[in-house]
MARDREN-947310 format. One record per residue (C-alpha): residue in three letters; x, y, z; residue number from 0. Coordinates in steps of 0.5 Angstrom, whole numbers, plus 500, padded with zeros to 3 digits. Layout:
N
<pt code="ALA" u="X" v="Y" w="Z" pos="NUM"/>
...
This chain:
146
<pt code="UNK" u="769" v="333" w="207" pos="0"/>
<pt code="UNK" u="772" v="340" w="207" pos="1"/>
<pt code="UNK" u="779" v="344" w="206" pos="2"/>
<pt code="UNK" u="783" v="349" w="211" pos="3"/>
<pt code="UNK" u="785" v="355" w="209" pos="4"/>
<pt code="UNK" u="790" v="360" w="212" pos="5"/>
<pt code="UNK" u="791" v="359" w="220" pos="6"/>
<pt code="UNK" u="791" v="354" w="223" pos="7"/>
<pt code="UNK" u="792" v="346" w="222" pos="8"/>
<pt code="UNK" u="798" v="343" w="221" pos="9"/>
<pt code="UNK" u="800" v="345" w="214" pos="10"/>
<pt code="UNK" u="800" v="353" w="214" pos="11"/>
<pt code="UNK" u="806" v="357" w="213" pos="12"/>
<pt code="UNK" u="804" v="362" w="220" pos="13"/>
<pt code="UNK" u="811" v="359" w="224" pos="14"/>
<pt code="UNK" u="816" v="359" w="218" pos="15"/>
<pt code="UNK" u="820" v="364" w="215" pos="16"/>
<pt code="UNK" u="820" v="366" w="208" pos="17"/>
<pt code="UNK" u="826" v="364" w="204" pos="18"/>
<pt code="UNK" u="831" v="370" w="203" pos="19"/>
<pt code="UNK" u="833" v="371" w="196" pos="20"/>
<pt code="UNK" u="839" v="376" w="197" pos="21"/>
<pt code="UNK" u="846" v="375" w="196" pos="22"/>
<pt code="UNK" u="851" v="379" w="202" pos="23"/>
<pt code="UNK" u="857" v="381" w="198" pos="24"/>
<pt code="UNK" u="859" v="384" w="205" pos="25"/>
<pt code="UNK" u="865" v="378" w="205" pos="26"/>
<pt code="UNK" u="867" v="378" w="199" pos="27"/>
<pt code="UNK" u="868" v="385" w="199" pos="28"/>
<pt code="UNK" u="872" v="384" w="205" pos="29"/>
<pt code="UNK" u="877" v="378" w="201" pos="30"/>
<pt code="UNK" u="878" v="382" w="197" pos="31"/>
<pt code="UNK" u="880" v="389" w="200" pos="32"/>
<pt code="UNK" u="885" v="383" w="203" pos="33"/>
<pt code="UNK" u="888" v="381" w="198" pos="34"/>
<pt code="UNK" u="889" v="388" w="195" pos="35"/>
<pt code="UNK" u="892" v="391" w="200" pos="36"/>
<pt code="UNK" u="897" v="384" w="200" pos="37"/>
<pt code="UNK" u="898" v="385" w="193" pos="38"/>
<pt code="UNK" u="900" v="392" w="193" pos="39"/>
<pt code="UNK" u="905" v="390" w="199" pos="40"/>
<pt code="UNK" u="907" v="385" w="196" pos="41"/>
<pt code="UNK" u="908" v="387" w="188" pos="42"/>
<pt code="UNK" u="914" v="391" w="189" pos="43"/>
<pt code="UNK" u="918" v="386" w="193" pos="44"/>
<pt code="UNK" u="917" v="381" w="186" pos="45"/>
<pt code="UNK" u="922" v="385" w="182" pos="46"/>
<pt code="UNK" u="927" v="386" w="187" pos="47"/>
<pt code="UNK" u="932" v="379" w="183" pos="48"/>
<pt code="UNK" u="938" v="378" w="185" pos="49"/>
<pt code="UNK" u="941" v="382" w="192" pos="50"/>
<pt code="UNK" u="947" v="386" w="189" pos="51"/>
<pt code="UNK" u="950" v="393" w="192" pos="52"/>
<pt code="UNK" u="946" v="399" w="186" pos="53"/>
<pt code="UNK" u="951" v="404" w="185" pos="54"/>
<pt code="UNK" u="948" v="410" w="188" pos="55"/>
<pt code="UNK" u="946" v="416" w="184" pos="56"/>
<pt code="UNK" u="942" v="423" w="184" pos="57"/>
<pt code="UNK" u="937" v="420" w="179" pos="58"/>
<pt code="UNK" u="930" v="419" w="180" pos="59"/>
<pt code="UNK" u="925" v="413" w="180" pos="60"/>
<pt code="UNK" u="924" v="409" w="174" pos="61"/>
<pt code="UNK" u="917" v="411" w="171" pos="62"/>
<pt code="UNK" u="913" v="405" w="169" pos="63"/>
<pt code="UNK" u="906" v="404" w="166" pos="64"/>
<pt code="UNK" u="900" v="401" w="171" pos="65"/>
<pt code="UNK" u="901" v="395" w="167" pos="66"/>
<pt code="UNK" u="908" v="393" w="166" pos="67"/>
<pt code="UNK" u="910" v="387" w="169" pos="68"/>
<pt code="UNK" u="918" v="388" w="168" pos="69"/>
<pt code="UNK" u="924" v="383" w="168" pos="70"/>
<pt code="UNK" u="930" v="384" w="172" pos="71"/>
<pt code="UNK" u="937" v="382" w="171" pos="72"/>
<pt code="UNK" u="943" v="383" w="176" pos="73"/>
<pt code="UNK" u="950" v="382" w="175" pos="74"/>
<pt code="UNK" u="954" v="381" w="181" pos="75"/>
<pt code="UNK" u="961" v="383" w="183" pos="76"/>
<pt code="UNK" u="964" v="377" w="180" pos="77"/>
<pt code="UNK" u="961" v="377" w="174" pos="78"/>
<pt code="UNK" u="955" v="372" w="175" pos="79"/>
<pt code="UNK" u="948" v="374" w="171" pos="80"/>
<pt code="UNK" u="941" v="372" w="174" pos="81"/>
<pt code="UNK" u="934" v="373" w="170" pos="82"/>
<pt code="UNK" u="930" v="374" w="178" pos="83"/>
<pt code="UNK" u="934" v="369" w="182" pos="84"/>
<pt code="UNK" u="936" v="363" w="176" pos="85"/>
<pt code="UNK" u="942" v="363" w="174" pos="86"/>
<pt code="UNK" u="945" v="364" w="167" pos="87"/>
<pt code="UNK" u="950" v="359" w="165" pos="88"/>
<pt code="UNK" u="953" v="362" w="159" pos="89"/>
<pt code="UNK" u="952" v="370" w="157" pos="90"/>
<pt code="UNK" u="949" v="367" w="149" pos="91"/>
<pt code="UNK" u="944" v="364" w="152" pos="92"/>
<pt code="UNK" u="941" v="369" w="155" pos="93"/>
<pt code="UNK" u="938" v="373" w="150" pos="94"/>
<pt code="UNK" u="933" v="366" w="148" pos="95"/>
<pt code="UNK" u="932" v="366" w="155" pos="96"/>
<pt code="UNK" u="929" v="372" w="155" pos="97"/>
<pt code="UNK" u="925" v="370" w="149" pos="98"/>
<pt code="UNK" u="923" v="364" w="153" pos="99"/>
<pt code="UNK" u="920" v="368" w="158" pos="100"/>
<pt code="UNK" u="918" v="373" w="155" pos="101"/>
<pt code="UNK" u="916" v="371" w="149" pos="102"/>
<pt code="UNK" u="915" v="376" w="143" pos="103"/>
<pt code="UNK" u="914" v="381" w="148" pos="104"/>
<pt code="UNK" u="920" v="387" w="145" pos="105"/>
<pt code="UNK" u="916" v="392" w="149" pos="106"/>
<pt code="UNK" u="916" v="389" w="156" pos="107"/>
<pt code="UNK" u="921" v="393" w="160" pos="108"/>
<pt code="UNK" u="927" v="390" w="163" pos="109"/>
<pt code="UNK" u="931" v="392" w="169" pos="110"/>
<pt code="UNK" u="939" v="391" w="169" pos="111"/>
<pt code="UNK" u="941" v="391" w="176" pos="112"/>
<pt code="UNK" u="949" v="391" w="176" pos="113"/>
<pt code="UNK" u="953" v="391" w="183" pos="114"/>
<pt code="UNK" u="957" v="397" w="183" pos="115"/>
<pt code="UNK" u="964" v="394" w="183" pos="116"/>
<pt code="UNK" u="962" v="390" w="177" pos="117"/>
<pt code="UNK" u="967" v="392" w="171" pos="118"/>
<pt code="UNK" u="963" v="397" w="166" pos="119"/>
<pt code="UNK" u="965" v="391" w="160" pos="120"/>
<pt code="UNK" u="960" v="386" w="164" pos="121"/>
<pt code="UNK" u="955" v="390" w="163" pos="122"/>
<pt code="UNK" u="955" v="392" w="157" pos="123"/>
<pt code="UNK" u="956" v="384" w="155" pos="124"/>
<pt code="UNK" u="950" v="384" w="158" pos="125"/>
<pt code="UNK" u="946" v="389" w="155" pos="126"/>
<pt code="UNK" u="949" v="388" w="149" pos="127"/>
<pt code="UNK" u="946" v="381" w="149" pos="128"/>
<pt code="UNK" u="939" v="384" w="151" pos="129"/>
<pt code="UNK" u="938" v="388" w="145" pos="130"/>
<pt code="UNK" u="941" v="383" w="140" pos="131"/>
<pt code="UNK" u="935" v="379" w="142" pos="132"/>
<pt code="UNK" u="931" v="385" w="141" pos="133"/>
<pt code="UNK" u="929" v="388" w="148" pos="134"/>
<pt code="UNK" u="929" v="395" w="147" pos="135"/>
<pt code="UNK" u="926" v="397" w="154" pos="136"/>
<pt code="UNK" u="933" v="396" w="158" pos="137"/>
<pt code="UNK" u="933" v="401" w="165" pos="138"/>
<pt code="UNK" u="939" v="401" w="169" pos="139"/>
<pt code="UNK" u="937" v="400" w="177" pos="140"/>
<pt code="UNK" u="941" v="405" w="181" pos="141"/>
<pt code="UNK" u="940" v="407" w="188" pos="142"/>
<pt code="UNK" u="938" v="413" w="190" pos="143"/>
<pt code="UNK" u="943" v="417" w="194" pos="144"/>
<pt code="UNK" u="941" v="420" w="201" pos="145"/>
């Protein structure tokens, strides 16, 4: 009674190919340069809110940090005031609105979006109602004249 070693037999592992224990990471880094792309398009239309004619100014960008998330609040001609596209019934309730989105959040910042024919008293209802409820990063969108 003997054994085969090696070459030969049946039982040898001469034809199969030894398991590969590498993991290709190429896909993933693909996926995710995908959805970065997609997100830095994207990221700048999420703040955009209600579609209200900005007045027109010589000033310049809004300077945010990387990591804020702002909050937008526009004010219609007619007077109506959104938080993004969701109305706000009553102007006193906005300020527990906001805490209910927000949260404990007194540094996030917020953008106020007023139409250029919006009576200026609106406005500061709004933003009146704002820093009551505490929030005192408040900035005014306008558009850039050309």
């Amino acid at each position: 009674m003997g054994l085969i070693l090696g070459s030969g037999g049946k039982g040898g592992r001469r034809g199969r190919r030894a398991l590969n224990a590498e993991i290709n990471v190429t896909p993933f880094v693909d996926v995710m340069l995908v959805l970065l792309i997609v997100f830095m398009i994207t990221a700048p239309l999420l703040v955009r809110g209600e579609e209200v004619n900005l007045p027109k100014t010589s000033s310049g960008p809004i300077k945010t940090e990387p990591n804020d998330d702002p909050l937008a609040i526009s004010i219609r001609e007619n007077g109506d005031v959104f938080i993004q596209t969701t109305k706000v019934e009553d102007i006193a309730s906005l300020g527990p609105q906001l805490q209910a989105i927000i949260g404990e959040g007194y540094e996030q910042p917020i953008y106020l979006r007023g139409d250029e024919n919006t009576p200026y008293g609106r406005i500061m209802e709004v933003t009146a109602e704002i820093r009551a409820a505490g929030y005192t990063r408040v900035s005014f969108v306008t558009e850039q004249k050309k």
